[in-house]
C-alpha positions in Angstrom: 170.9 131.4 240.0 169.1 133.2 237.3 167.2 131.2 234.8 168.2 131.3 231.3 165.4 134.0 229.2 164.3 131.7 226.5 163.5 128.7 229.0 161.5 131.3 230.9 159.4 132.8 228.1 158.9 128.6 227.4 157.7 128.2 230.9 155.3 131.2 230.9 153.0 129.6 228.1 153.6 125.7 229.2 152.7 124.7 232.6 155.0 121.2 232.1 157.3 123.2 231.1 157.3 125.7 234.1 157.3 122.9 236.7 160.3 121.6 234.9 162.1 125.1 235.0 161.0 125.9 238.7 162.2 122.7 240.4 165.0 122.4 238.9 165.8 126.2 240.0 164.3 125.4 243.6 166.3 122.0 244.0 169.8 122.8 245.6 167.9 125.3 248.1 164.2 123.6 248.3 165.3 121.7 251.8 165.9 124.6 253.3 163.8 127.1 251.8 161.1 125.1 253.2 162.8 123.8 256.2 162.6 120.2 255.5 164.9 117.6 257.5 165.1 113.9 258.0 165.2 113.4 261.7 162.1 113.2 264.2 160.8 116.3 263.7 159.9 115.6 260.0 159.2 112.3 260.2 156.3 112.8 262.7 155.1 115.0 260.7 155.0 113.3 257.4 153.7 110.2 259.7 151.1 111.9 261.3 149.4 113.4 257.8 150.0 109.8 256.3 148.0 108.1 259.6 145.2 110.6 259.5 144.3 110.2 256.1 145.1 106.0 255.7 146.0 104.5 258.9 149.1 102.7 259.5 147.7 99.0 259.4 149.9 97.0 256.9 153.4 98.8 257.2 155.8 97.9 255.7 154.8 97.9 252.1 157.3 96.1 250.0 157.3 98.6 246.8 156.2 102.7 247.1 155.9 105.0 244.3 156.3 108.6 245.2 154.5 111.1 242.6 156.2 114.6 242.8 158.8 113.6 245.1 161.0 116.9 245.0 163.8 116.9 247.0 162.6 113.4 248.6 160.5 114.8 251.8 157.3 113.0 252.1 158.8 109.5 250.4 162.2 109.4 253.1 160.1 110.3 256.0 157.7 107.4 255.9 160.2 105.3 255.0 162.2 106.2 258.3 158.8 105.8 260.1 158.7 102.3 258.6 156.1 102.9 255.9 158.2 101.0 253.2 160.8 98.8 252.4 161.8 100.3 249.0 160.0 103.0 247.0 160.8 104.8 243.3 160.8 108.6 243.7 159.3 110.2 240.7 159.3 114.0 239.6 159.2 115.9 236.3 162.4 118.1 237.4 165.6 116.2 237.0 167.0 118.4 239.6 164.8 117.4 241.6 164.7 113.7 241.2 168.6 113.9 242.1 168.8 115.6 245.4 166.1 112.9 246.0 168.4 110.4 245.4 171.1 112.0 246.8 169.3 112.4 250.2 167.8 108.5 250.0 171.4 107.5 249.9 172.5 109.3 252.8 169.7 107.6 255.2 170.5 104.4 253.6 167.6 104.1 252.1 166.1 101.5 249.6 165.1 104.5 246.7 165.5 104.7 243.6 165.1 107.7 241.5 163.4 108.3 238.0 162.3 111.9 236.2 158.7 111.2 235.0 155.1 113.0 234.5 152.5 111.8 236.5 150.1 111.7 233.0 152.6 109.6 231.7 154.1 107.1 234.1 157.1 104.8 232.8 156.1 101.9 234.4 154.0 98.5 234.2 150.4 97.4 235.0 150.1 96.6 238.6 154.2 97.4 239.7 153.4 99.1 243.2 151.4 98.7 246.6 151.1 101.5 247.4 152.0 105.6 245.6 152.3 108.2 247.3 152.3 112.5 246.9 152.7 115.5 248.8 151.6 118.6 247.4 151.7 117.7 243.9 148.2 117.2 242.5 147.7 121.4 242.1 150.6 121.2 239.7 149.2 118.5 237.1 147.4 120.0 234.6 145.4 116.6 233.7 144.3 115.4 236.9 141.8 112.7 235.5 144.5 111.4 233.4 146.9 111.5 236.4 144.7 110.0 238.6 144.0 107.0 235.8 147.8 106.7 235.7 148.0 106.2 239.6 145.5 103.4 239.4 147.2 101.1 236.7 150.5 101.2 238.5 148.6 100.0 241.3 148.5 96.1 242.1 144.6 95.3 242.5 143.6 96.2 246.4 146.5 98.8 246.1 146.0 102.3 247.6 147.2 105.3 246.7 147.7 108.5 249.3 147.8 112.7 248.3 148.1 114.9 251.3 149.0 118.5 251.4 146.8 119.9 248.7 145.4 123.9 248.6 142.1 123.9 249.5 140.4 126.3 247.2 139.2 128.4 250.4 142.2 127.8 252.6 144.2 129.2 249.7 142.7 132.5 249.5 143.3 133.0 253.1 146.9 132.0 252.9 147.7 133.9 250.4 146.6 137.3 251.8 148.2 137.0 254.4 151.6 136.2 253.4 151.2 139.1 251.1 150.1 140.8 254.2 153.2 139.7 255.8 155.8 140.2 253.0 155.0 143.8 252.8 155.1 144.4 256.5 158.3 142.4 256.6 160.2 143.8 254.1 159.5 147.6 255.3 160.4 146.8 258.9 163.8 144.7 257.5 164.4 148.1 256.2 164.2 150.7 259.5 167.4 151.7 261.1 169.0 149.0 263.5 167.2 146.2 262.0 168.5 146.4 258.3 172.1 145.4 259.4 170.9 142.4 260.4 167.8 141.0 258.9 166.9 142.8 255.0 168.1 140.8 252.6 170.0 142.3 249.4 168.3 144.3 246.5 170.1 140.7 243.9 167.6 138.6 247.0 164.9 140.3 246.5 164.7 140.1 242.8 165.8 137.1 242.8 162.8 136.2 245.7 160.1 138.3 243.3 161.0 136.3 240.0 160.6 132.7 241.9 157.0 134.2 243.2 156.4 134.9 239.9 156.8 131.3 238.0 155.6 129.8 241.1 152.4 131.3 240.5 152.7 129.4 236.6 152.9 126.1 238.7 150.5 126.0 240.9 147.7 125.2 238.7 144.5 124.4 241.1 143.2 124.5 244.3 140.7 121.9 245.4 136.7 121.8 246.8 137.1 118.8 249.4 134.0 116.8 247.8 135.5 117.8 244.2 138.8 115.6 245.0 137.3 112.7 245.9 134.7 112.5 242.8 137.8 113.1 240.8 139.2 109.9 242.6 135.9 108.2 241.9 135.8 109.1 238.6 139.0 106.9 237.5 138.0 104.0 239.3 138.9 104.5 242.5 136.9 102.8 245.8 137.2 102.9 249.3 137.6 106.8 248.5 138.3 109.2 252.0 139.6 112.7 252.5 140.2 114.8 255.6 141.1 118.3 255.9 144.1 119.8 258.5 145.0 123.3 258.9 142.8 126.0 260.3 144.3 128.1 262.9 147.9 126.1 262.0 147.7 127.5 258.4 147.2 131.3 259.5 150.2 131.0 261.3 152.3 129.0 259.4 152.2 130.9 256.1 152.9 134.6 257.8 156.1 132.5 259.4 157.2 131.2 256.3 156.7 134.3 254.5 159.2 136.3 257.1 161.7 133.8 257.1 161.5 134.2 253.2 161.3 138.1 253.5 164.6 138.1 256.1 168.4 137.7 255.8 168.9 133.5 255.5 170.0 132.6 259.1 168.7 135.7 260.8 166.1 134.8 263.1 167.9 132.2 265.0 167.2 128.8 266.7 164.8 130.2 269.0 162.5 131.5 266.7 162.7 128.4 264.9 161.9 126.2 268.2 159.1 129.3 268.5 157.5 128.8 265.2 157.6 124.6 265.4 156.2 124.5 268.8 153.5 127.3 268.1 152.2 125.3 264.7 152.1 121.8 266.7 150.0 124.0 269.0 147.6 125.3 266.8 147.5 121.9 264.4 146.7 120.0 267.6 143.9 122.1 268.2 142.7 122.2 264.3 142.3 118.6 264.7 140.3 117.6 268.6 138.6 120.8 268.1 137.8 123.3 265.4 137.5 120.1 262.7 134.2 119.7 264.7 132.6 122.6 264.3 134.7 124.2 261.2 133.7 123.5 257.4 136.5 121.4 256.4 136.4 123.4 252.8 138.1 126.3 255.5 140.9 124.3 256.6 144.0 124.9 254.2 145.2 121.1 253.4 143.3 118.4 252.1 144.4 114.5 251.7 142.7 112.0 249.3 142.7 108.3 249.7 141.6 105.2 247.7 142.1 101.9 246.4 142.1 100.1 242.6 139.9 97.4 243.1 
């Protein structure tokens, strides 16, 4: 799907307005694009970066607010794990905010769905126990508004939870190398014997290039560790914690995501998929009992932000 011109000459000079245009574009692919399920293998995931920033005392909450909630990942996940008994996902792409739904529905879930920006939430003093996000914070462009709009919807002793943010360092690593990789990907696609099967068309790739362009509109900041949590502090936050993941896991990860992205849909198989998972749970297990030791966490790619309204 190509997006309309005018909407994307609005987009270039409004990052609202991008997100807005991007998710909406992203949302009937986004599960897949980023290989995102609802069974065990996602679920632990979105557990284990949930437990290592906040712990799983308390579960279930009654009410969750997701911030961001795309296609529904991070909010269905814990909620399958047993995180919540209901929760309101929340995103500023109506696209978005429906496959969200869409998906909740499926699982049977308690979810209810609602387009809104996270400077500007629709919703009362004190309405939720607990809110949530998953890489959403680099695309607000007010933070310490966003972050004052977090606490309010908070009951008092209410905690709120962020993981999978860009570290600022992390991100410049990442980045190279999937640029690394896209290049080396896309002229290998091309040799004799393996272009039948695995480069994708000249329509993909243009199509691939213009979503790496706006992408780059929507991401809007990467994050200093430290920074984060005085920007949590700042709003009123207490009981503020962060943690870093993703060392070794993240140089990995984003070369595998960038040749799946840089290949014919389909064309790697199972086995590389049961390759790349397995590798990654590898390489995150030893991110976290080992290099976290010795390793700056401002290296490590993700970082998660926790705190409470008091």
């Amino acid at each position: 799907m190509s997006i309309d011109e005018a909407r994307l000459q609005e987009a270039w000079a409004d990052p609202k307005v991008a997100n807005i245009v991007y998710h909406d574009w992203e949302a009937s692919t986004y599960d897949e694009k980023w290989s995102i399920s609802y069974d065990e293998r996602c679920i632990s995931y979105a557990r284990d970066r949930y437990v290592h920033i906040a712990g799983d005392a308390g579960w279930p909450v009654p009410r969750m607010l997701e911030i961001g909630a795309g296609t529904g990942f991070f909010t269905l996940n814990l909620m399958q794990a047993g995180l919540a008994d209901s929760a309101v996902v929340t995103d500023i792409s109506q696209g978005m905010v429906d496959v969200a739904v869409r998906n909740g529905r499926a699982l049977a879930l308690a979810v209810e769905g609602q387009v809104a920006d996270a400077e500007a939430l629709p919703f009362g003093d004190g309405d939720f126990d607990l809110v949530i996000g998953h890489a959403v914070l680099h695309h607000i462009p007010d933070l310490d508004l966003a972050f004052r709009e977090i606490l309010r919807v908070l009951r008092p002793g209410g905690r709120f939870v962020f993981c999978g943010e860009p570290t600022a360092k992390g991100d410049v690593i990442a980045r190279r190398l999937s640029t690394w990789t896209w290049r080396a990907a896309g002229r290998a696609a091309r040799l004799p014997g393996l272009r039948e099967r695995f480069a994708r068309t000249p329509e993909e790739l243009a199509q691939s290039s213009e979503e790496a362009h706006l992408e780059a509109v929507v991401d809007l900041h990467t994050f200093d560790p430290d920074a984060l949590a005085r920007l949590a502090i700042r709003a009123g936050a207490v009981d503020v914690a962060i943690v870093t993941e993703e060392l070794t896991a993240s140089w990995f990860g984003w070369p595998v995501r960038t040749l799946e992205a840089a290949v014919r849909p389909g064309s790697l198989g199972w086995g590389w998929a049961m390759f790349a998972y397995r590798t990654w749970m590898a390489l995150d297990a030893l991110d976290r009992r080992a290099l976290a030791r010795v390793v700056p966490d401002e290296f490590f790619y993700n970082v998660s932000v926790t705190g409470v309204r008091p």
